[in-house]
PyMOL commands that place a pseudoatom at each C-alpha (Angstrom):
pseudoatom trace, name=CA, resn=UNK, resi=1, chain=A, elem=C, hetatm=0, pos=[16.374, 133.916, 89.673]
pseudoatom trace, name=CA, resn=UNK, resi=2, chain=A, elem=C, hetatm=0, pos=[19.536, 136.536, 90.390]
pseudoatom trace, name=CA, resn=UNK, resi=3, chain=A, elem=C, hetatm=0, pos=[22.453, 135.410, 88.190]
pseudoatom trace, name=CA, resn=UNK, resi=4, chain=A, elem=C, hetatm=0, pos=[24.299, 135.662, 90.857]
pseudoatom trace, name=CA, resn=UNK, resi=5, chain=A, elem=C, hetatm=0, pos=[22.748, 133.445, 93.193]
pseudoatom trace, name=CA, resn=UNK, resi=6, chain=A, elem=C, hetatm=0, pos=[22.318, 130.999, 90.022]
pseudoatom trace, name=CA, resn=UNK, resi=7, chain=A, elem=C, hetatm=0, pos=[25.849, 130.859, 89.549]
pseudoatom trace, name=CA, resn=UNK, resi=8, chain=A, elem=C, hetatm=0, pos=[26.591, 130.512, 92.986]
pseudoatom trace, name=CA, resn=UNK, resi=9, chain=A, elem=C, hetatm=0, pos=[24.281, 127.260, 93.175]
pseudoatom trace, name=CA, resn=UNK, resi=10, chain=A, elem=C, hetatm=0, pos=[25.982, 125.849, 90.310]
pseudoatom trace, name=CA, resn=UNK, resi=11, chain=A, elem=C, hetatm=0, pos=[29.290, 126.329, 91.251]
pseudoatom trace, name=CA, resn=UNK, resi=12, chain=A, elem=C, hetatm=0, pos=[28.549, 124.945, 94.571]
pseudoatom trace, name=CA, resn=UNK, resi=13, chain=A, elem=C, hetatm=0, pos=[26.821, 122.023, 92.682]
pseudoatom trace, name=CA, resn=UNK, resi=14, chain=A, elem=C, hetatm=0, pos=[29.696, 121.462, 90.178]
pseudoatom trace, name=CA, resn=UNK, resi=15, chain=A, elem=C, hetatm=0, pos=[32.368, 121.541, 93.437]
pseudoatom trace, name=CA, resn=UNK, resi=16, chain=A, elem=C, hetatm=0, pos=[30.311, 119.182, 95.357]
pseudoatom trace, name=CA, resn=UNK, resi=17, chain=A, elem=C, hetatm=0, pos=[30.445, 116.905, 91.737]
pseudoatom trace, name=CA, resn=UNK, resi=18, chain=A, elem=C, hetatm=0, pos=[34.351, 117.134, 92.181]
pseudoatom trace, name=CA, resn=UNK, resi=19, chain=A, elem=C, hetatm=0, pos=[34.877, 116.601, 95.444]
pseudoatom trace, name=CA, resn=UNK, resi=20, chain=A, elem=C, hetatm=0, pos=[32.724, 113.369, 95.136]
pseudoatom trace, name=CA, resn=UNK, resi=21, chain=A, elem=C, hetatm=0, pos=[34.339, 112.037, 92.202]
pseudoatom trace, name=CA, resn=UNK, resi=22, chain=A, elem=C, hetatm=0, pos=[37.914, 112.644, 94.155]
pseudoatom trace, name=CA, resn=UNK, resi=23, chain=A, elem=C, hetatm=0, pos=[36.666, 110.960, 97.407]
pseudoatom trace, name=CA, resn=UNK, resi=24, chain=A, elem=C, hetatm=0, pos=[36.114, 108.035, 95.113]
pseudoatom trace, name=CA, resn=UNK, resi=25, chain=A, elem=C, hetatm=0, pos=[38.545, 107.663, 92.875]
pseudoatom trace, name=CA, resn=UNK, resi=26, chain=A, elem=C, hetatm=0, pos=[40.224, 103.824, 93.448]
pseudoatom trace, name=CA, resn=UNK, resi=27, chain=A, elem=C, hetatm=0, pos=[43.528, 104.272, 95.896]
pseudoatom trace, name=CA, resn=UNK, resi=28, chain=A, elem=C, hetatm=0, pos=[46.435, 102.051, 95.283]
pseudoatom trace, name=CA, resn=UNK, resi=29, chain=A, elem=C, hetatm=0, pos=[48.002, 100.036, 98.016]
pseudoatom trace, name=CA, resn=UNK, resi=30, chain=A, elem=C, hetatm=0, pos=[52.001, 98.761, 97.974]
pseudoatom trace, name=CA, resn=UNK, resi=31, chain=A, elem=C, hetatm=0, pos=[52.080, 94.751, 99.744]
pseudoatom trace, name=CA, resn=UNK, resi=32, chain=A, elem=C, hetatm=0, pos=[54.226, 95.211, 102.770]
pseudoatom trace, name=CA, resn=UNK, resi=33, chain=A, elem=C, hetatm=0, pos=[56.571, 91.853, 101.817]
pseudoatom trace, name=CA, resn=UNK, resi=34, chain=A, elem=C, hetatm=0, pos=[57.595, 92.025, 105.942]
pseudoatom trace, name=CA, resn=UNK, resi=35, chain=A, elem=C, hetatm=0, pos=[53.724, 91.808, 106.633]
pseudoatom trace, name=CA, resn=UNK, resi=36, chain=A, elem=C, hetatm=0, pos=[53.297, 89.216, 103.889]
pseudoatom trace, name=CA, resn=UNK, resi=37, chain=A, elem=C, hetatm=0, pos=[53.473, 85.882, 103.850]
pseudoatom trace, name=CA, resn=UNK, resi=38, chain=A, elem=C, hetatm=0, pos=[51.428, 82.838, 101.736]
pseudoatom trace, name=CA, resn=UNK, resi=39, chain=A, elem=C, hetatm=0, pos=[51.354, 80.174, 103.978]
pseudoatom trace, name=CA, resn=UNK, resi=40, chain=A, elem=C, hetatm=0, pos=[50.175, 76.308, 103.057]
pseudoatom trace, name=CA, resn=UNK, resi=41, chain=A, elem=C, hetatm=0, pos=[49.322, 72.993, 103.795]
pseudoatom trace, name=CA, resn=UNK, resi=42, chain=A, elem=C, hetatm=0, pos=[49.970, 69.651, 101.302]
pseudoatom trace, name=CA, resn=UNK, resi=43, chain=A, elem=C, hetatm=0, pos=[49.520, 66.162, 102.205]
pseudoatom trace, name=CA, resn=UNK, resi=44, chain=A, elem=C, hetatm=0, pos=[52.735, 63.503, 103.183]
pseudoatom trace, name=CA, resn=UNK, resi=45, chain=A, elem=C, hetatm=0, pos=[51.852, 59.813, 102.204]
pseudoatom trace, name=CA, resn=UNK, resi=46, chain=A, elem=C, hetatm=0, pos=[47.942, 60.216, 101.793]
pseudoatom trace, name=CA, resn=UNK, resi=47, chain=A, elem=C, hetatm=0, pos=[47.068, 61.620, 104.838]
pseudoatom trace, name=CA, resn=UNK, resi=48, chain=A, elem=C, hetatm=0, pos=[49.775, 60.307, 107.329]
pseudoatom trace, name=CA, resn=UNK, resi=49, chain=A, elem=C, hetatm=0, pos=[50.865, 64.458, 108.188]
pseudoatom trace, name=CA, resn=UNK, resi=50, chain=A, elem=C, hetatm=0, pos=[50.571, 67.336, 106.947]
pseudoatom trace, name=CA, resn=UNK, resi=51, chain=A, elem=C, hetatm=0, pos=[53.468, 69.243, 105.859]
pseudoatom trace, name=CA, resn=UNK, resi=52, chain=A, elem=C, hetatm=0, pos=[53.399, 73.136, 106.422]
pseudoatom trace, name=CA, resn=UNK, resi=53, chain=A, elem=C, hetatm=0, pos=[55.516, 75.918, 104.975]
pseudoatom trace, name=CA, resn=UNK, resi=54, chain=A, elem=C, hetatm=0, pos=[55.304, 79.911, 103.668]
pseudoatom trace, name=CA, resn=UNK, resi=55, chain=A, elem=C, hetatm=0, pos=[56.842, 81.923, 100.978]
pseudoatom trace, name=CA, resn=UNK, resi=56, chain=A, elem=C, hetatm=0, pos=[59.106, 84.311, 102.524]
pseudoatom trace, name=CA, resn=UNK, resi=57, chain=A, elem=C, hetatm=0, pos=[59.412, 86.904, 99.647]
pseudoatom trace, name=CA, resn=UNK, resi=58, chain=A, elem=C, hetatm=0, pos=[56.375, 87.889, 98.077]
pseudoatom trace, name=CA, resn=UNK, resi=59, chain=A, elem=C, hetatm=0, pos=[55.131, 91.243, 96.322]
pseudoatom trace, name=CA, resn=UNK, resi=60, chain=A, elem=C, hetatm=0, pos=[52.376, 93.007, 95.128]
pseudoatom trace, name=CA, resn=UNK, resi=61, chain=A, elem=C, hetatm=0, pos=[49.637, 95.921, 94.609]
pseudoatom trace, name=CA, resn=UNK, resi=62, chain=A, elem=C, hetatm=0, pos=[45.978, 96.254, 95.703]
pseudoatom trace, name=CA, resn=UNK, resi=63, chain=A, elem=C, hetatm=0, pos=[43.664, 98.634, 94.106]
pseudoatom trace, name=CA, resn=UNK, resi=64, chain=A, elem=C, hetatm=0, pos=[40.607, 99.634, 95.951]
pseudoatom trace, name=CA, resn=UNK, resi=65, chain=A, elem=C, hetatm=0, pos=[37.384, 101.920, 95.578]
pseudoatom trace, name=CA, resn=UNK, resi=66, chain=A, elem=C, hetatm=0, pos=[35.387, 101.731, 98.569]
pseudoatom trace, name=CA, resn=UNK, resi=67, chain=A, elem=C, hetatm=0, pos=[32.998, 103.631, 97.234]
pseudoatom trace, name=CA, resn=UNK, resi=68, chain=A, elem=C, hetatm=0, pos=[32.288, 101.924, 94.165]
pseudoatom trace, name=CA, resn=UNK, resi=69, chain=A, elem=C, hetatm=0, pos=[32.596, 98.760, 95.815]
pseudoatom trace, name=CA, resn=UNK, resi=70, chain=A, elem=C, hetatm=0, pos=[35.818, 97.206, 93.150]
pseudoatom trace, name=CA, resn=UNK, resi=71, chain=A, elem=C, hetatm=0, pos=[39.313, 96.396, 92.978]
pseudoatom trace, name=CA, resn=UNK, resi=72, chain=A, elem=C, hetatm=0, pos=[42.113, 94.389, 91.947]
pseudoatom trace, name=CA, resn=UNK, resi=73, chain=A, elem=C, hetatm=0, pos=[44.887, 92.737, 93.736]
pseudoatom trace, name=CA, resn=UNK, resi=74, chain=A, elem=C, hetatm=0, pos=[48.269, 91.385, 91.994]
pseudoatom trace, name=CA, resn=UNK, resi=75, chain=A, elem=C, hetatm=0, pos=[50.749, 89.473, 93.905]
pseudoatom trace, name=CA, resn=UNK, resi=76, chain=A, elem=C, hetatm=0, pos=[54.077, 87.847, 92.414]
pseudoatom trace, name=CA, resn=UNK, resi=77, chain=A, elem=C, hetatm=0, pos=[55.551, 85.817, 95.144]
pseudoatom trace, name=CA, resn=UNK, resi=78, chain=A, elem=C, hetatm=0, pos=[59.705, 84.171, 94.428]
pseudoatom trace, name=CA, resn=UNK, resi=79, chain=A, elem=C, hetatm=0, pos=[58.861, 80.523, 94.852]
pseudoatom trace, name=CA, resn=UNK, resi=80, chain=A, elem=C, hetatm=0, pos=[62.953, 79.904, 95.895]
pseudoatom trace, name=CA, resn=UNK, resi=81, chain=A, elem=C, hetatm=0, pos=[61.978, 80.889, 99.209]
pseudoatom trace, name=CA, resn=UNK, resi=82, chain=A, elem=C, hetatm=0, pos=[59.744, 78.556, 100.006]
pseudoatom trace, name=CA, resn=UNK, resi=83, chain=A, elem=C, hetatm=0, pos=[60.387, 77.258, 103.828]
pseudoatom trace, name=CA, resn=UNK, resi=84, chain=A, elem=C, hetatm=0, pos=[59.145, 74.029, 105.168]
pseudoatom trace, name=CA, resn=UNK, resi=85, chain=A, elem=C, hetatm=0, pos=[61.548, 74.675, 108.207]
pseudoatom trace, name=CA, resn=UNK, resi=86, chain=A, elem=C, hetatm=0, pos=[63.261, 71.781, 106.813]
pseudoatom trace, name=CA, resn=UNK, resi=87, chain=A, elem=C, hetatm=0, pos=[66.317, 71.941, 104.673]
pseudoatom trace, name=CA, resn=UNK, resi=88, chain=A, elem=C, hetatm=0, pos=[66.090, 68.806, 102.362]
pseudoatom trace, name=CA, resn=UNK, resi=89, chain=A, elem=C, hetatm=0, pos=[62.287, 69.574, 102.314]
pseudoatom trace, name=CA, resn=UNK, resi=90, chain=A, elem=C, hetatm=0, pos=[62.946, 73.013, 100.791]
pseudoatom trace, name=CA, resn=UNK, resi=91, chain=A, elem=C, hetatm=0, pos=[65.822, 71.846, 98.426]
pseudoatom trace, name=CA, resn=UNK, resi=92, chain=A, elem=C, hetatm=0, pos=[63.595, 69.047, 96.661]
pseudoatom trace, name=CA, resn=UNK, resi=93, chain=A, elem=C, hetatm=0, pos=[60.213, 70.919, 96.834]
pseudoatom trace, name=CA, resn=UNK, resi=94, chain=A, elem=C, hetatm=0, pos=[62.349, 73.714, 94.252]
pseudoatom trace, name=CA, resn=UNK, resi=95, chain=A, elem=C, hetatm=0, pos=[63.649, 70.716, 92.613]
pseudoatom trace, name=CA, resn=UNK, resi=96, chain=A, elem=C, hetatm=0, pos=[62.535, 69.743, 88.664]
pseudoatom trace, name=CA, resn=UNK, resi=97, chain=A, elem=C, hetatm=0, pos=[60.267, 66.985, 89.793]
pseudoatom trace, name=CA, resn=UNK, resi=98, chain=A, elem=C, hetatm=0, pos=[58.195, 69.126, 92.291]
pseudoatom trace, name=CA, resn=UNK, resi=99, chain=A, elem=C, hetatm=0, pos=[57.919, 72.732, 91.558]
pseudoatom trace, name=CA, resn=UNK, resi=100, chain=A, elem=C, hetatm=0, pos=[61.254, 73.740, 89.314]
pseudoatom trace, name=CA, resn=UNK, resi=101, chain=A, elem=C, hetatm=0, pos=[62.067, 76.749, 90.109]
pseudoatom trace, name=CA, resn=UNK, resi=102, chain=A, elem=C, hetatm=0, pos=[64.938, 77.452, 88.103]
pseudoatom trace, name=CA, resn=UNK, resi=103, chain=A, elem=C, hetatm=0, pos=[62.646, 77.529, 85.206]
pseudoatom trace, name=CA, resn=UNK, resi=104, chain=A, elem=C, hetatm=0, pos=[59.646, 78.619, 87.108]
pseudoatom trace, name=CA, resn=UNK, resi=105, chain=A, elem=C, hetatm=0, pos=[61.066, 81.332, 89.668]
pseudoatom trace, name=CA, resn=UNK, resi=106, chain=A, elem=C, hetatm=0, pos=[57.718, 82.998, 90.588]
pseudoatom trace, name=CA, resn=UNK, resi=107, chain=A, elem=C, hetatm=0, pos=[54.270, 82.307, 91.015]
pseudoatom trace, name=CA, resn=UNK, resi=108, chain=A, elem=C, hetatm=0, pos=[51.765, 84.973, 90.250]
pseudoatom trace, name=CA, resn=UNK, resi=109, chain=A, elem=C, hetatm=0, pos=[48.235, 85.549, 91.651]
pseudoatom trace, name=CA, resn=UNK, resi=110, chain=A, elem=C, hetatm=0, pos=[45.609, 88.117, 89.704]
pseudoatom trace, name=CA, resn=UNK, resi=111, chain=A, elem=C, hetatm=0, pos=[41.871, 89.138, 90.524]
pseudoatom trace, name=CA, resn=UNK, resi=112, chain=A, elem=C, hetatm=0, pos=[39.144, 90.879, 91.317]
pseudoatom trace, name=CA, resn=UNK, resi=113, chain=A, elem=C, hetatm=0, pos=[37.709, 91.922, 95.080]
pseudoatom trace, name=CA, resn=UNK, resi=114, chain=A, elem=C, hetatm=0, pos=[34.405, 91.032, 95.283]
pseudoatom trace, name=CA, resn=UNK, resi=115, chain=A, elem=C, hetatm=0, pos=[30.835, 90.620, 97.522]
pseudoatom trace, name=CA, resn=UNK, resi=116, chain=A, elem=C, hetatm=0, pos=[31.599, 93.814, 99.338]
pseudoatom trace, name=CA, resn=UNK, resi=117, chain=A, elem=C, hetatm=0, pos=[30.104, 94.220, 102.555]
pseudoatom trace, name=CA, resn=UNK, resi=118, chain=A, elem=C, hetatm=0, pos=[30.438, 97.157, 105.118]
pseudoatom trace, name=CA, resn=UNK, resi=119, chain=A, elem=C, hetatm=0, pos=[32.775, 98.447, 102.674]
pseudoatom trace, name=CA, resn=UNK, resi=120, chain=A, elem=C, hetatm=0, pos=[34.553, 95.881, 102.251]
pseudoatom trace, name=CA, resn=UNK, resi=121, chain=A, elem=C, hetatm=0, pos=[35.417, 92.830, 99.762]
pseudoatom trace, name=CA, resn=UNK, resi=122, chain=A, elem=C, hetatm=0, pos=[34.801, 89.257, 101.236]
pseudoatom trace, name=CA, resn=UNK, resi=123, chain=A, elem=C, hetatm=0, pos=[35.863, 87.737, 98.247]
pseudoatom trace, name=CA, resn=UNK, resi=124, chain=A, elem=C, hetatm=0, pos=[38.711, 87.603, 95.503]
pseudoatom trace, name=CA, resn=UNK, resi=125, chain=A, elem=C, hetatm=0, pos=[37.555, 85.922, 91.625]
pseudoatom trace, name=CA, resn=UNK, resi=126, chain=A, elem=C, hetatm=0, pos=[40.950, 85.106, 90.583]
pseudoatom trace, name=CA, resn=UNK, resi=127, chain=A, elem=C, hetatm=0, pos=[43.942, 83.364, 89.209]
pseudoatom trace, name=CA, resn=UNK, resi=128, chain=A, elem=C, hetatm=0, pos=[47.154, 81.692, 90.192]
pseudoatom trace, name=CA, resn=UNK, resi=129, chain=A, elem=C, hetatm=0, pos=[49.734, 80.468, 87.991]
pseudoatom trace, name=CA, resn=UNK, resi=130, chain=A, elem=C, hetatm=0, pos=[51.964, 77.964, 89.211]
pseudoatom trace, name=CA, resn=UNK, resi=131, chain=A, elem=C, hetatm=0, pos=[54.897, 76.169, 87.049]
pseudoatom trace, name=CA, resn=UNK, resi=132, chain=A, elem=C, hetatm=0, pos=[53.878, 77.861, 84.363]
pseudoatom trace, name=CA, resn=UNK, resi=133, chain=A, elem=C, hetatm=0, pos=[50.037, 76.915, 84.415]
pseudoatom trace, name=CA, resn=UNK, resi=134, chain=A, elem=C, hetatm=0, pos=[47.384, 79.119, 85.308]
pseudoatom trace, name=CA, resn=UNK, resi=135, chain=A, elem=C, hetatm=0, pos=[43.898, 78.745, 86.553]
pseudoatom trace, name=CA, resn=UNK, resi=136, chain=A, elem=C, hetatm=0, pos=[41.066, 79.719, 88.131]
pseudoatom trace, name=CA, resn=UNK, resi=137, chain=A, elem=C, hetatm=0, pos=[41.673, 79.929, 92.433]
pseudoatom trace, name=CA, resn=UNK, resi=138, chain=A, elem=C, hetatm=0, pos=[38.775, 82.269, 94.515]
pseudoatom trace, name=CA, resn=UNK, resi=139, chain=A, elem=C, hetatm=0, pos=[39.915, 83.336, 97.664]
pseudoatom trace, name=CA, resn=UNK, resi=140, chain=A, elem=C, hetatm=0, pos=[37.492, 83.763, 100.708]
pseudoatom trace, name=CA, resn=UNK, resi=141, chain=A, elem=C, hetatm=0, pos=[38.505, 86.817, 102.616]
pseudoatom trace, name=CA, resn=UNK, resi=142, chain=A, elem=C, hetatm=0, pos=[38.142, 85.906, 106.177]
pseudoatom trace, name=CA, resn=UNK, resi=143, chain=A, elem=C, hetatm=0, pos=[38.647, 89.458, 107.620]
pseudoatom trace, name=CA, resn=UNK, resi=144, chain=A, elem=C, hetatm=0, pos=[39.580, 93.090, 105.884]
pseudoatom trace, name=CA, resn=UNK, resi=145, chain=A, elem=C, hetatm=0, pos=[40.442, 95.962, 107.590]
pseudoatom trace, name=CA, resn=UNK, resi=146, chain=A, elem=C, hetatm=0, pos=[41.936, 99.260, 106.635]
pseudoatom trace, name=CA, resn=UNK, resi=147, chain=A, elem=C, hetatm=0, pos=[43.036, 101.921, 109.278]
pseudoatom trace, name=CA, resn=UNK, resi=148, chain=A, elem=C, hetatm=0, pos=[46.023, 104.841, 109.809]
pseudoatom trace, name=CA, resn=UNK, resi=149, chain=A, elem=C, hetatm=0, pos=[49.131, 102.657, 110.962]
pseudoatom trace, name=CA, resn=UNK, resi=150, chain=A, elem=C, hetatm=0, pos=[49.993, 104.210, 114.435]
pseudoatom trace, name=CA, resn=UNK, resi=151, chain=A, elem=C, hetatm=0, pos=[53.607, 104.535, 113.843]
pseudoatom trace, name=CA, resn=UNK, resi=152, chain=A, elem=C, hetatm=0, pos=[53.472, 106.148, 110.326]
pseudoatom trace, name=CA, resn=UNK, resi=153, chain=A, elem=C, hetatm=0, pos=[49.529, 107.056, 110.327]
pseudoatom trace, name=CA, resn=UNK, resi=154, chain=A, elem=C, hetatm=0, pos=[49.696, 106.104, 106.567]
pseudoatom trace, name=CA, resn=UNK, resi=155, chain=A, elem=C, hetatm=0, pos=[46.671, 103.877, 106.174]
pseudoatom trace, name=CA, resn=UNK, resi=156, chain=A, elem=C, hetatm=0, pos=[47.265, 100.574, 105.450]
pseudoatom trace, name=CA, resn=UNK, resi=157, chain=A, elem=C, hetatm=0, pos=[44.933, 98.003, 105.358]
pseudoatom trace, name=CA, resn=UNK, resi=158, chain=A, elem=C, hetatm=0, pos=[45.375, 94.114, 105.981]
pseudoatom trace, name=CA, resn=UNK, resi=159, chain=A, elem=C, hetatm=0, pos=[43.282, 90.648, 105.050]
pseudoatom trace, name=CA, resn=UNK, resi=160, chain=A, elem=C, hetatm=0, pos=[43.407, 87.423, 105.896]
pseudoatom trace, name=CA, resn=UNK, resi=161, chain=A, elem=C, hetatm=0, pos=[42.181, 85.078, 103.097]
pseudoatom trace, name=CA, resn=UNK, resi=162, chain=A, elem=C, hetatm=0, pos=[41.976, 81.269, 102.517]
pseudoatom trace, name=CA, resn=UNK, resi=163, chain=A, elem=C, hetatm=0, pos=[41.249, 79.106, 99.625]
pseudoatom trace, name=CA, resn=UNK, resi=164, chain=A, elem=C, hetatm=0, pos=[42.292, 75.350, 98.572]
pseudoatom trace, name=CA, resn=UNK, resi=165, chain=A, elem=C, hetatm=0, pos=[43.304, 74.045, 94.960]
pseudoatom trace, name=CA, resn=UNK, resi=166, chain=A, elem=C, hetatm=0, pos=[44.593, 70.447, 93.588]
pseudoatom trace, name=CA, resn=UNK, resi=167, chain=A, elem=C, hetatm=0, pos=[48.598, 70.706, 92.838]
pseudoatom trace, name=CA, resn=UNK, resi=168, chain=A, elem=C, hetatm=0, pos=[47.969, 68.354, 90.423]
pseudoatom trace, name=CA, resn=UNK, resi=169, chain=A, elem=C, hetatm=0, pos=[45.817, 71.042, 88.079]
pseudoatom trace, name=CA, resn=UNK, resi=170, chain=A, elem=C, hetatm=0, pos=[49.444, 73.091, 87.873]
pseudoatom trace, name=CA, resn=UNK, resi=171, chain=A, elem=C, hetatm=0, pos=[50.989, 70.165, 86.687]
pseudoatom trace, name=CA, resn=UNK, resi=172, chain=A, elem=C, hetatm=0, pos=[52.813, 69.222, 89.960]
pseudoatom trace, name=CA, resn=UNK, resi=173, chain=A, elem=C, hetatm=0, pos=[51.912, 65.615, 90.846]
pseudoatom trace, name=CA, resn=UNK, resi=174, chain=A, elem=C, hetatm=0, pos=[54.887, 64.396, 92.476]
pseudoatom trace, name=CA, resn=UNK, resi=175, chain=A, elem=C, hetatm=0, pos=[53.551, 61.324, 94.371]
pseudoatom trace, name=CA, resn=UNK, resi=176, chain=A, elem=C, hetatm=0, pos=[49.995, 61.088, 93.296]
pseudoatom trace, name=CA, resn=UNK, resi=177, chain=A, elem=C, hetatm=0, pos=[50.888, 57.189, 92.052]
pseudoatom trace, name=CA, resn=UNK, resi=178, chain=A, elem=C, hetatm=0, pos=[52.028, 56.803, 95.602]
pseudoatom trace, name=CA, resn=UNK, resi=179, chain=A, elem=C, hetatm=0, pos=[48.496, 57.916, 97.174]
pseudoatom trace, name=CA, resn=UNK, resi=180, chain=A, elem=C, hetatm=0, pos=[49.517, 61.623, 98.187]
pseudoatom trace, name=CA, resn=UNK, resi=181, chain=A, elem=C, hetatm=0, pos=[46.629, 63.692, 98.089]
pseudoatom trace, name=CA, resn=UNK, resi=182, chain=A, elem=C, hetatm=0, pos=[46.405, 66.636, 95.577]
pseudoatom trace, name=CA, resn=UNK, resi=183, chain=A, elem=C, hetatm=0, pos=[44.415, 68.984, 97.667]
pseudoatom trace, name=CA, resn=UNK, resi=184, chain=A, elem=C, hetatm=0, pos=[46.597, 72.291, 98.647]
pseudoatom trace, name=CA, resn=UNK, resi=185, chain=A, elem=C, hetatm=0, pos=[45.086, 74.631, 101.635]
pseudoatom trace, name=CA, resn=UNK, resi=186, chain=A, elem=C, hetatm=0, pos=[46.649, 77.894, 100.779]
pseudoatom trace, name=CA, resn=UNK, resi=187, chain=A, elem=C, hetatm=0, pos=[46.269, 80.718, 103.734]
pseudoatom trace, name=CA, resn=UNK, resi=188, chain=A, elem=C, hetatm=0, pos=[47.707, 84.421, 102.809]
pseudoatom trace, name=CA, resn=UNK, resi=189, chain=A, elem=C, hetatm=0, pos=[48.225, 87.244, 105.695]
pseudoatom trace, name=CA, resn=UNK, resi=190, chain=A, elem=C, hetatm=0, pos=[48.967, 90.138, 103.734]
pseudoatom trace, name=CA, resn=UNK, resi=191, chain=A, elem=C, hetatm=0, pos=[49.572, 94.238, 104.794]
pseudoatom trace, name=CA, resn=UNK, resi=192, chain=A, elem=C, hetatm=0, pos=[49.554, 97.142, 101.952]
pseudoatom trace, name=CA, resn=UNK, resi=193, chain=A, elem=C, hetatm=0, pos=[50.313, 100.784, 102.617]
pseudoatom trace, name=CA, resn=UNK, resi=194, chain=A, elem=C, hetatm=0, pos=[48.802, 103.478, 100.490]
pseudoatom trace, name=CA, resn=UNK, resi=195, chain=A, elem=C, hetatm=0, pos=[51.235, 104.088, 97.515]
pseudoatom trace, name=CA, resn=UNK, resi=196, chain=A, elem=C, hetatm=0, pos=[52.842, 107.519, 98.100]
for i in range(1, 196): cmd.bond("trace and resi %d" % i, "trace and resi %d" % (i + 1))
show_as sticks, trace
zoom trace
């Protein structure tokens, strides 16, 4: 074979190596706090409503390889602005009895993306520590979607995901003895733009 040609071909071989390991590599992702916002559901007196509220300041990073099919996702969110769109409701859910805040001020949720389909992860193997405990939560990733943002054409991608734990497991039992039920629905809408 001419050398030439020979190092032409592997050249062309060693670029096309590069180019796929760059396409690959995992791309980091900033939380968008004003697109952000874990939402739940907890009992009132064992099953007579259901109280509803958010966490209005969360934040966070997501680090994804399509390609390999992995990532991670770390969220802190400020558990003093919890919102039950009902003042009292707010002031004794940060209260010592129920969630202290003052000496728990955050609660943090770590994991992996997982059962990638299309692309994308339908799943998150995590964990969430709450007043200072932490174990294992999964989330179920309802929908995932990444695409240029038309104002900005940054990409940014979005998820909805779902998953339910007992309160009681973080050490937050306020009213079990009276019958409340322990089950927690928790429902996250989150948006993350590509890091610059």
């Amino acid at each position: 074979m001419n050398k030439a040609i020979f190092w032409r071909m592997s050249w062309g071989i060693f670029c096309g190596a590069l180019a796929t390991t760059v396409i690959a590599a995992p791309v980091t992702y900033n939380v968008d706090p004003a697109h952000t916002y874990p939402s739940f559901e907890a009992d009132h007196q064992g099953g007579l409503s259901i109280w509803r509220g958010k966490v209005k300041r969360s934040s966070g990073t997501i680090v994804l390889d399509k390609e390999a099919e992995t990532g991670t996702i770390e969220m802190t969110m400020d558990m003093s602005s919890i919102d039950f769109g009902h003042d009292r409701m707010n002031e004794h859910a940060m209260a010592a009895d129920i969630l202290d805040v003052e000496q728990f001020p955050t609660a943090t949720y770590a994991g992996q993306l997982v059962d990638f389909k299309d692309g994308n992860p339908t799943a998150v193997e995590g964990t969430l520590t709450l007043h200072g405990i932490s174990n294992p939560v999964n989330l179920v990733i309802n929908r995932f979607r990444c695409q240029p943002h038309f104002r900005t054409m940054r990409e940014v991608c979005g998820a909805d995901a779902a998953a339910t734990f007992n309160r009681d497991d973080f050490g937050v039992d306020y009213d079990k003895d009276n019958g409340f039920f322990m089950a927690v629905k928790l429902q996250i809408t989150i948006e993350a733009h590509i890091a610059e």
